[in-house]
C-alpha positions in Angstrom: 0.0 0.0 0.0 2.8 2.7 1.0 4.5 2.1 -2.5 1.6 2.4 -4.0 0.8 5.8 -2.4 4.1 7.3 -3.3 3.8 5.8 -7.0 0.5 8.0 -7.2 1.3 10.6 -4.6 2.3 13.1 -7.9 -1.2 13.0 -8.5 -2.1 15.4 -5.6 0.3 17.9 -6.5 -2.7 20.0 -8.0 -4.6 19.5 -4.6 -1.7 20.5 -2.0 -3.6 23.2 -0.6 -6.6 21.0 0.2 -5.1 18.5 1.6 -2.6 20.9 3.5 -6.0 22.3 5.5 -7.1 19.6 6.1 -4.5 17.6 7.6 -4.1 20.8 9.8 -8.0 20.5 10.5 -7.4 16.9 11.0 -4.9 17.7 13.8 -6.9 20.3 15.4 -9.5 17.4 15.5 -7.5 15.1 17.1 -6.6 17.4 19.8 -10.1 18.3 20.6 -11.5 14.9 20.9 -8.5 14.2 23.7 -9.9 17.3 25.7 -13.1 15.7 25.7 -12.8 13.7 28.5 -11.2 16.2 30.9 -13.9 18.0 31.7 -15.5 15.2 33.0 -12.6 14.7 35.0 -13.3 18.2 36.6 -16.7 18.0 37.7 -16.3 14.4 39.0 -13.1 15.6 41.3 -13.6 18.9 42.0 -17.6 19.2 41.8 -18.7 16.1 43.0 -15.8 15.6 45.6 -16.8 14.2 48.8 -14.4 16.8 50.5 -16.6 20.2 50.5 -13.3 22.1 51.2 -11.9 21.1 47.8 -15.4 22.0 46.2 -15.9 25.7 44.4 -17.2 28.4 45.8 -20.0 28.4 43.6 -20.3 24.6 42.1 -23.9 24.8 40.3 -22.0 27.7 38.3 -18.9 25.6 38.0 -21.2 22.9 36.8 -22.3 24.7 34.6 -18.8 26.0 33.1 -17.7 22.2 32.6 -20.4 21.1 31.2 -20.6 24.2 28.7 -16.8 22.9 28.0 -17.6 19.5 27.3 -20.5 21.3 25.0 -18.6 23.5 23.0 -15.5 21.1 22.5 -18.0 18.6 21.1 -19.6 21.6 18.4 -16.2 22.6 17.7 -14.6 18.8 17.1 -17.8 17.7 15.1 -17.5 21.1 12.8 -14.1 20.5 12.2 -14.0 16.9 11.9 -16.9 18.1 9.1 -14.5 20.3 7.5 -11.4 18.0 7.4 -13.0 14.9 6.1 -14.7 16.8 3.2 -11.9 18.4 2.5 -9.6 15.3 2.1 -12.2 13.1 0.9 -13.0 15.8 -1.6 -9.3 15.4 -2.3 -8.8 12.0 -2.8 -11.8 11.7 -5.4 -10.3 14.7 -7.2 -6.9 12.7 -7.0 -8.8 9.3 -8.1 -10.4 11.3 -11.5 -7.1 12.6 -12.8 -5.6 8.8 -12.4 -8.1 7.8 -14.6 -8.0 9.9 -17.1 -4.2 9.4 -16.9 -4.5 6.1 -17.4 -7.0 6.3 -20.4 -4.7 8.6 -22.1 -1.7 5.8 -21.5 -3.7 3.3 -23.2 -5.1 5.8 -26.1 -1.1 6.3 -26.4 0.0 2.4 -26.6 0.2 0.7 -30.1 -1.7 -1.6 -31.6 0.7 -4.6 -30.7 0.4 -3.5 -27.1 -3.2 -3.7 -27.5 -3.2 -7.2 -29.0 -1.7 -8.3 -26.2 -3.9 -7.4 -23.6 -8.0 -8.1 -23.0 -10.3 -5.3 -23.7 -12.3 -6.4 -20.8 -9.3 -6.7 -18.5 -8.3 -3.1 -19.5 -11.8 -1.8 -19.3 -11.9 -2.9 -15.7 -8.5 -1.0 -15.2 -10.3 2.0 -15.9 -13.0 1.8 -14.3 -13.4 -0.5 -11.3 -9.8 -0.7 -10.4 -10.1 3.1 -10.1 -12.6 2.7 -8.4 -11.3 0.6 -5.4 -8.6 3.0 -6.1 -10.5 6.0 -5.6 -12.1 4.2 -2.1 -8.9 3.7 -0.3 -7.7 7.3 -1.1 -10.8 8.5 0.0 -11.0 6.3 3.2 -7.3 7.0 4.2 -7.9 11.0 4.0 -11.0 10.6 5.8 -10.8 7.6 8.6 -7.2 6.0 8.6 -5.0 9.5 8.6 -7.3 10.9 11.7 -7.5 7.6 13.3 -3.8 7.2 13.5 -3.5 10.6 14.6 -5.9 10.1 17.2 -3.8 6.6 18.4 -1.0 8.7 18.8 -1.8 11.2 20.5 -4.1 9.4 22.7 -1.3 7.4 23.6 1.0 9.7 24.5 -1.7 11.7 26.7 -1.7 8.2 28.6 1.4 7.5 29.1 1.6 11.6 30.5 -0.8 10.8 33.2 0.5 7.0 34.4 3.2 5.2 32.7 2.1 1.9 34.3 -1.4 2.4 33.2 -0.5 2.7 29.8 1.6 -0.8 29.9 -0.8 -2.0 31.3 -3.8 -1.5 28.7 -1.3 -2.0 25.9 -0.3 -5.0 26.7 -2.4 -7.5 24.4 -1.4 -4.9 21.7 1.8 -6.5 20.4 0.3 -10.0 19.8 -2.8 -8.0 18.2 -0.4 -6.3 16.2 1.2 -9.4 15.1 -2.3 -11.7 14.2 -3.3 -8.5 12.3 -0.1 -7.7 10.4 -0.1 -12.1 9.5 -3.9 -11.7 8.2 -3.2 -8.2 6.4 -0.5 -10.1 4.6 -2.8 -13.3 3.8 -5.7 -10.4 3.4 -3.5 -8.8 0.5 -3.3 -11.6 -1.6 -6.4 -12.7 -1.6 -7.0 -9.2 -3.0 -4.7 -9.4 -5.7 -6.7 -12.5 -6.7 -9.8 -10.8 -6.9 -8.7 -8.1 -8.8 -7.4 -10.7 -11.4 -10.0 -12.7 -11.4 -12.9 -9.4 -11.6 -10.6 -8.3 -14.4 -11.1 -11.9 -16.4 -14.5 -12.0 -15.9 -15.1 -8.3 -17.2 -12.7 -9.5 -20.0 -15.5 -12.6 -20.6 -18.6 -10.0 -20.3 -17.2 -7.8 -23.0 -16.3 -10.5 -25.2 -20.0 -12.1 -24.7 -21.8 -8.9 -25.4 -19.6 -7.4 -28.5 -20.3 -10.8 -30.4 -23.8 -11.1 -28.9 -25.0 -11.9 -32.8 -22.5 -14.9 -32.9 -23.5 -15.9 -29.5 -26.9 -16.2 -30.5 -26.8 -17.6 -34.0 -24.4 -20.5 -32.9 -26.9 -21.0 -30.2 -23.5 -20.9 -27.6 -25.6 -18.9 -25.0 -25.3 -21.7 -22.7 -21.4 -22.4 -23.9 -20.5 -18.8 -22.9 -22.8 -18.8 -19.5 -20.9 -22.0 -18.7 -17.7 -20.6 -18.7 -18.5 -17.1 -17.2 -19.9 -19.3 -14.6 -16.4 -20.3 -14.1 -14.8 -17.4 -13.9 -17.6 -15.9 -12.0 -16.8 -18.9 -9.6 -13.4 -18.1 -9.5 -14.0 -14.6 -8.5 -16.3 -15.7 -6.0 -13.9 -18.3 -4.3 -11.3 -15.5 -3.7 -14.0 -12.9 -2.5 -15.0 -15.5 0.0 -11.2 -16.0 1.0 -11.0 -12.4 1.6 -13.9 -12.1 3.7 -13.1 -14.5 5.3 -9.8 -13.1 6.3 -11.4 -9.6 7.4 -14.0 -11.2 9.6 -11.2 -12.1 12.3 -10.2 -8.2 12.7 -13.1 -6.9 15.0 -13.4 -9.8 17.1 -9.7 -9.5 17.5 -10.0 -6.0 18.4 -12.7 -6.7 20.9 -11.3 -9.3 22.6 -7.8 -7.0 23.0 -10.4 -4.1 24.1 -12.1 -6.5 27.0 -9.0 -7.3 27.7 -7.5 -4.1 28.3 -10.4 -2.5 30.4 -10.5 -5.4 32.8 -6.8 -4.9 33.2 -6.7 -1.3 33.5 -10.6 -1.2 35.8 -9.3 -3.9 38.4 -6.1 -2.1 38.8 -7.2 1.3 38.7 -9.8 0.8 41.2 -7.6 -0.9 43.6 -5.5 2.3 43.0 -8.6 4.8 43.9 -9.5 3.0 47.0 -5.6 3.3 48.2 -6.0 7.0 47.6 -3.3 6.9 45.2 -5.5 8.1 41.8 -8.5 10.1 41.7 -12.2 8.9 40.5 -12.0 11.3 37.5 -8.3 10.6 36.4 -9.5 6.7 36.4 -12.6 7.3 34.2 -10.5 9.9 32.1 -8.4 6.9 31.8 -11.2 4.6 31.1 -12.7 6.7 28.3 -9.4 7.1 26.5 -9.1 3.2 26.6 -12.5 2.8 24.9 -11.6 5.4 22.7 -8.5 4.0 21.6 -9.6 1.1 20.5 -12.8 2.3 18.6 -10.1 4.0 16.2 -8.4 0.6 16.4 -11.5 -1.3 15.4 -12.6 1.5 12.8 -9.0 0.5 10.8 -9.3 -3.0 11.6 -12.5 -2.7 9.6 -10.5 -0.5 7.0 -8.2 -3.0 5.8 -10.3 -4.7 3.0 -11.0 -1.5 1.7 -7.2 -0.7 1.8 -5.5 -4.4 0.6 -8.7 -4.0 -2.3 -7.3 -0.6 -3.3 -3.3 -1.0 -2.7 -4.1 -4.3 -5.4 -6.1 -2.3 -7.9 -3.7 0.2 -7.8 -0.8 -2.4 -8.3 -3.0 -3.5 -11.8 -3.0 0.7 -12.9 0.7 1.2 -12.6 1.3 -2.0 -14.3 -0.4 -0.1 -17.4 1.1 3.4 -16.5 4.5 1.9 -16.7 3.9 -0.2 -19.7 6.7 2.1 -21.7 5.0 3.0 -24.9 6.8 2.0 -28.0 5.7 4.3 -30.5 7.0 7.8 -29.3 8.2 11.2 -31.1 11.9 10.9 -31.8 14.2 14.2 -30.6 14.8 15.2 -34.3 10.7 14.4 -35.0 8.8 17.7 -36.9 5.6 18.5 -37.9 5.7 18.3 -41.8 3.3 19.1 -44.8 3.2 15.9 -46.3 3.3 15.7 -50.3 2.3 11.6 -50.3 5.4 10.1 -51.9 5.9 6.6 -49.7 8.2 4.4 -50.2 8.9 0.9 -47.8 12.7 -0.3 -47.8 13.8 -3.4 -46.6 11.1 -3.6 -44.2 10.0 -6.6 -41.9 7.5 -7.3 -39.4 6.3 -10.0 -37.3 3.7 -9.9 -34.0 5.8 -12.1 -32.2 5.8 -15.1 -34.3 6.7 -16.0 -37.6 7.0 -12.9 -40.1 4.5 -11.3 -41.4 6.6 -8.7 -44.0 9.9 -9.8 -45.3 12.9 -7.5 -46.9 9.5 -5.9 -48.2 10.4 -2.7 -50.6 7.6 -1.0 -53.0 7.1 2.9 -53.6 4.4 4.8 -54.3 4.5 8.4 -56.3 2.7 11.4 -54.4 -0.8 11.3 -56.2 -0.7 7.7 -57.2 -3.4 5.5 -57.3 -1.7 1.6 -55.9 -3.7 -1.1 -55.4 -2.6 -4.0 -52.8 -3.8 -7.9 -53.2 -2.8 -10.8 -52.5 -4.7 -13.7 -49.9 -5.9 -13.6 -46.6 -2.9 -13.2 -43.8 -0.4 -12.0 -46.0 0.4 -8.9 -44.3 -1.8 -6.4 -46.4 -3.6 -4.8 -43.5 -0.1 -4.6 -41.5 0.9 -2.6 -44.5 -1.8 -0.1 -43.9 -0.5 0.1 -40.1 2.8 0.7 -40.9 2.4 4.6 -43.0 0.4 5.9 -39.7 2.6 4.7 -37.4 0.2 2.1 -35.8 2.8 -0.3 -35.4 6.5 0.6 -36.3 9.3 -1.9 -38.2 11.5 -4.2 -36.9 13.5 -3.7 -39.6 14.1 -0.8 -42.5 11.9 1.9 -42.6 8.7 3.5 -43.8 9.5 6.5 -45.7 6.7 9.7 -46.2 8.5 12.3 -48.5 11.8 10.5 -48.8 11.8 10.8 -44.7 11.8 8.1 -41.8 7.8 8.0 -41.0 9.9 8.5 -37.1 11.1 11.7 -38.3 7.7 13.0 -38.8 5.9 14.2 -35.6 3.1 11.5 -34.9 -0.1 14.1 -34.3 1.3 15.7 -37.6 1.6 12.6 -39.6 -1.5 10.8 -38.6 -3.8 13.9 -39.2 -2.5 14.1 -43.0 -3.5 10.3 -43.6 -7.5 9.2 -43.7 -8.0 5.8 -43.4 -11.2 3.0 -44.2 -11.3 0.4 -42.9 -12.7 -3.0 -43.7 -15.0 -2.9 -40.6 -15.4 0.9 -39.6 -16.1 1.7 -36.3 -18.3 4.6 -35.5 -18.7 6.0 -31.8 -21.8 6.8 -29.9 -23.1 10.3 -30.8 -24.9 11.6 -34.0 -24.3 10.5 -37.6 -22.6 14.3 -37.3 -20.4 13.7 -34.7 -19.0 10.3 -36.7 -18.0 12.3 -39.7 -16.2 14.9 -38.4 -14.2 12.7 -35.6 -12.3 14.9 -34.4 -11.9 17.8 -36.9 -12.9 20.4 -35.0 -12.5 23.3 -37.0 -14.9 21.6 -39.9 -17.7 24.4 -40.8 -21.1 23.2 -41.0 -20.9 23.7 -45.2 -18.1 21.3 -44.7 -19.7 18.6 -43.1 -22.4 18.3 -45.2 -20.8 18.6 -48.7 -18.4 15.5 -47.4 -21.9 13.8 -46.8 -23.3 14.8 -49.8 -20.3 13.3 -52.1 -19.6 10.2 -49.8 -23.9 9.6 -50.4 -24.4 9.8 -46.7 -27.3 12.2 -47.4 -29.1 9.2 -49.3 -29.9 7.5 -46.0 -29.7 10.3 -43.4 -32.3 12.1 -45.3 -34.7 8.6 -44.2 -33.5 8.8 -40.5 -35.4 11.3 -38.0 -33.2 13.8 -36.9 -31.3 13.5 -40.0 -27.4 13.7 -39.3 -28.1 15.3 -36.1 -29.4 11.4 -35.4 -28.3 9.5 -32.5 -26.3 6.4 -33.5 -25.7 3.2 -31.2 -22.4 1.7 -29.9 -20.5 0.8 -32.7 -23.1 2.2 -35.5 -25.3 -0.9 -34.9 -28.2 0.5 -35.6 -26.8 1.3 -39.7 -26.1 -1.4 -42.5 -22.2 -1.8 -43.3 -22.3 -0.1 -46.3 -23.5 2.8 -44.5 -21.1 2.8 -42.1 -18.3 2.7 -44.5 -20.1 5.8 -46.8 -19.7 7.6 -43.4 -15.9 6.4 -42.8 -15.6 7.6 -46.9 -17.2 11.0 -45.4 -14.6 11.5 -42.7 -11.7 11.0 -45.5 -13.5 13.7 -47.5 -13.6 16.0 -45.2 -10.0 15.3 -43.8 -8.8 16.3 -47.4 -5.3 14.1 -46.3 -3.0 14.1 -48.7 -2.7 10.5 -48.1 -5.7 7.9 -48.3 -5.5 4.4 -47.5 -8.4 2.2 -48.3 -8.5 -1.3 -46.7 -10.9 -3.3 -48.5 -13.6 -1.4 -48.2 -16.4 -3.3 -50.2 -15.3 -6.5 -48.6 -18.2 -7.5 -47.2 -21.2 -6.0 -49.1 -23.3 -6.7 -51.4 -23.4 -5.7 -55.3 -26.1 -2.7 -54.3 -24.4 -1.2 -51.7 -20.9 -2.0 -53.4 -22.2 -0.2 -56.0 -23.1 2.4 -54.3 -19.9 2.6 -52.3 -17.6 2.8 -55.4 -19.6 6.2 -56.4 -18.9 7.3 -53.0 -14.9 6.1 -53.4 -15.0 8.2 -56.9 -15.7 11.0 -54.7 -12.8 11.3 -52.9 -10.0 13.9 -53.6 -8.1 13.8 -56.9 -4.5 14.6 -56.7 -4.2 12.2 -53.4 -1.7 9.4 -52.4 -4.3 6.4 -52.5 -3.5 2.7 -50.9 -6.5 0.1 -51.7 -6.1 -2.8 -50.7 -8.7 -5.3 -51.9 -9.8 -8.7 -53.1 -12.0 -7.8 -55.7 -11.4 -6.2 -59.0 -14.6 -3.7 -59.1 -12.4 -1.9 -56.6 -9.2 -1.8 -57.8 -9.7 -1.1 -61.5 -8.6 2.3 -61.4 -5.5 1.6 -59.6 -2.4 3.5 -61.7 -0.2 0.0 -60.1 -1.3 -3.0 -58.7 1.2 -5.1 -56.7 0.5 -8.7 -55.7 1.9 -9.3 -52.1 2.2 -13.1 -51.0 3.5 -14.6 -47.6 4.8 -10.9 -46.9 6.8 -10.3 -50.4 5.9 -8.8 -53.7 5.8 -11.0 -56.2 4.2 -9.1 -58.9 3.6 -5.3 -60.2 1.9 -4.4 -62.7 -1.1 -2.3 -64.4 
């Protein structure tokens, strides 16, 4: 947990003077609560003294003063106890925000062979729930464990102030408490990193189940995939069990060690009253710090699931902050107007396996038209990865403009390159929103002339807000050959001087193939085009067309 704080501590940097008041606040808290008891201690051996010379002259007035004491310290600590704990708690949720977005933006930043390595599911739950237990054990260690602590300390030391051997005395369970704690934290913190693996797997199976909820249901493998969610589900449960299991001994623990310590401190106190040695009121002063040191105690003993939960999510966040991210800006990197001459030399590529591109070299003249075939899995669509900077080479290069694609400043390069894709993905908004995906400047006579020559305006005119329409996750709700007339609209309106197409008309039919090629024929003359295709109909155009085959070209041609 402590490593975890400092790894994230940078995070409250923008929140120092918040949590500067109110760790004063907290202290001024702590201080109050251990005056509590002492006027108490005042009325009980000076007012109610069997002794009338020791009484005050005037004890209904005195009375009166302690008990208006004991009033006002219990406004002032409750007002600001108020104060501190919204004021840290507001802190740590403030803290808990900017670690998710930080995170998000680490993943937005990884490539795509990061992302091929890891579960969208298990990542998902990074940013969310594991943020989320995240956000809980900053929230409960500004608000209950830091004034707790605080409030152990100083009680302690008020204690061992007023009788040295009193203070041994009703500490001295603590130790083996201390120990059966500290062995259960450890057993505690495990089971916690369990959880948090297994919750990540089994978001990791929900998000698999409901993004290919149409196969699920046509192969009739409902009761496949509820048969193994089951088991993960199991799994989950098994170590949630475990770690309640392990927080259940903590408050009894503490109980038993609180029992223990009044008997302790009652018999030997009283024996000390009735010698004359100790007052009545220093004994229940005494007493009440004893129960109120151990309702602190109890409170963190309570606190530790919360804690071991959140020190284990946070473990799985840093894990993705300090995944280093492989595709970065070199030194020498500049933003560039890109012409649209590339050219691959020597390049080769491989996920991890066998190669996918081998000693691959091609070029293609700013403004000209190449098309890319060849059969399934032989590295076309890796191709397309490559000019963007999706991936990056193993070996040679990807040249844009006769220069290293890793010269060019990424933002720069990939905002002069438009891309569709075989499956286009929109995002949830308004048919709008999908086409101009992030050009922000685009005027509204911009937008819809990009729909009008990509034919969006055929089917947006039929919907019933027309491109102001909402749109499901993922542009369920329109036909493929929609979708991809709206990923043809975002090309238009990015006016890149590069345009890679991959196989676009892959997987429609010979209407809406149709027309998508009239759409295609839309798209900017005088631009860098890549299509890479299976069919002819798509390709006929193409100035080149080169014939790639277990990651070589084997054939150019017209």
């Amino acid at each position: 947990m402590i490593e975890a704080i400092r790894r994230i501590r940078r995070y409250g940097s923008p929140y120092r003077r918040a949590l500067a008041v109110g760790a004063l606040l907290t202290l001024i808290g702590v201080a109050l609560s251990l005056a509590l008891p002492w006027p108490l201690q005042w009325i009980v051996d000076k007012v109610l003294t069997a002794e009338p010379a020791a009484r005050p002259d005037e004890p209904v007035r005195a009375l009166s003063l302690a008990v208006g004491a004991l009033v006002a310290l219990t406004v002032l600590s409750s007002v600001v106890t108020y104060w501190a704990a919204r004021l840290l708690s507001a802190a740590g949720l403030q803290i808990a925000n900017d670690l998710r977005v930080s995170v998000l933006s680490r993943l937005n930043r990884q490539s795509l062979r990061f992302h091929s390595r890891h579960r969208v599911g298990d990542l998902t739950a990074r940013v969310t729930s594991d943020v989320g237990y995240t956000q809980d054990m900053l929230v409960q260690i500004f608000s209950t464990l830091l004034p707790s602590l605080l409030l152990v300390v100083g009680m302690f030391a008020v204690m061992l102030v007023l009788d040295a051997t009193f203070t041994l005395l009703a500490v001295l369970v603590t130790p083996l408490l201390g120990w059966l704690i500290h062995r259960s934290r450890l057993e505690l913190r495990t089971a916690a990193r369990r959880v948090r693996k297994a919750d990540g797997a089994l978001a990791s199976a929900a998000t698999e189940n409901l993004s290919a909820i149409h196969l699920v249901q046509a192969f009739t493998l409902e009761s496949d995939r509820l048969y193994r969610f089951g088991g993960l589900s199991g799994t989950s449960l098994d170590a949630g069990l475990e770690s309640v299991r392990l927080q259940s001994r903590f408050v009894p623990l503490v109980e038993l060690a609180s029992v223990a310590s009044t008997a302790v401190v009652l018999f030997y106190g009283a024996q000390q009253v009735l010698a004359g040695e100790l007052s009545l009121g220093v004994l229940l002063v005494f007493l009440s710090y004893l129960g109120s040191l151990y309702k602190p105690v109890k409170s963190l003993s309570k606190l530790t699931q919360v804690v071991t939960k959140g020190a284990a999510a946070a473990e799985r966040i840093l894990e993705v902050l300090d995944a280093p991210i492989d595709i970065v800006d070199r030194p020498s990197a500049r933003a560039r107007t890109v012409r649209g001459r590339v050219e691959f030399r020597g390049l080769s590529f491989s996920y991890g396996r066998e190669p996918v591109l081998s000693d691959l070299s091609f070029t293609i003249d700013a403004g000209q038209n190449v098309a890319l075939v060849g059969p399934t899995g032989a590295g076309k669509s890796t191709i397309a990865a490559l000019i963007p900077r999706l991936v990056d080479a193993e070996a040679g290069a990807v040249l844009v403009d006769d220069l290293d694609v890793r010269d060019h400043q990424l933002d720069s390069l990939r905002r002069q390159i438009a891309t569709v894709l075989q499956d286009t993905l929109l995002l949830e908004g308004t048919l709008w929103d999908n086409i101009v995906c992030g050009q922000r400047f685009a005027t509204e006579r911009d937008v819809r002339r990009a729909a009008r020559l990509a034919l969006v305006d055929e089917f947006a005119e039929r919907l019933p807000d027309g491109l102001n329409t909402m749109i499901g996750e993922r542009g369920t709700n329109l036909s493929g050959g929609q979708r991809q007339r709206v990923a043809i609209a975002r090309a238009i309106l990015r006016d890149a001087p590069i345009i890679i197409l991959d196989e676009p008309t892959s997987a429609l039919d010979a209407g809406s193939e149709e027309l998508l090629l009239q759409a295609l024929a839309n798209l900017p003359a005088g631009r860098t085009r890549l299509v890479i295709a299976h069919r002819l109909s798509t390709v006929r155009d193409a100035d080149r067309i080169l014939v790639l085959e277990q990651g070589r070209i084997i054939e150019s041609g017209t």
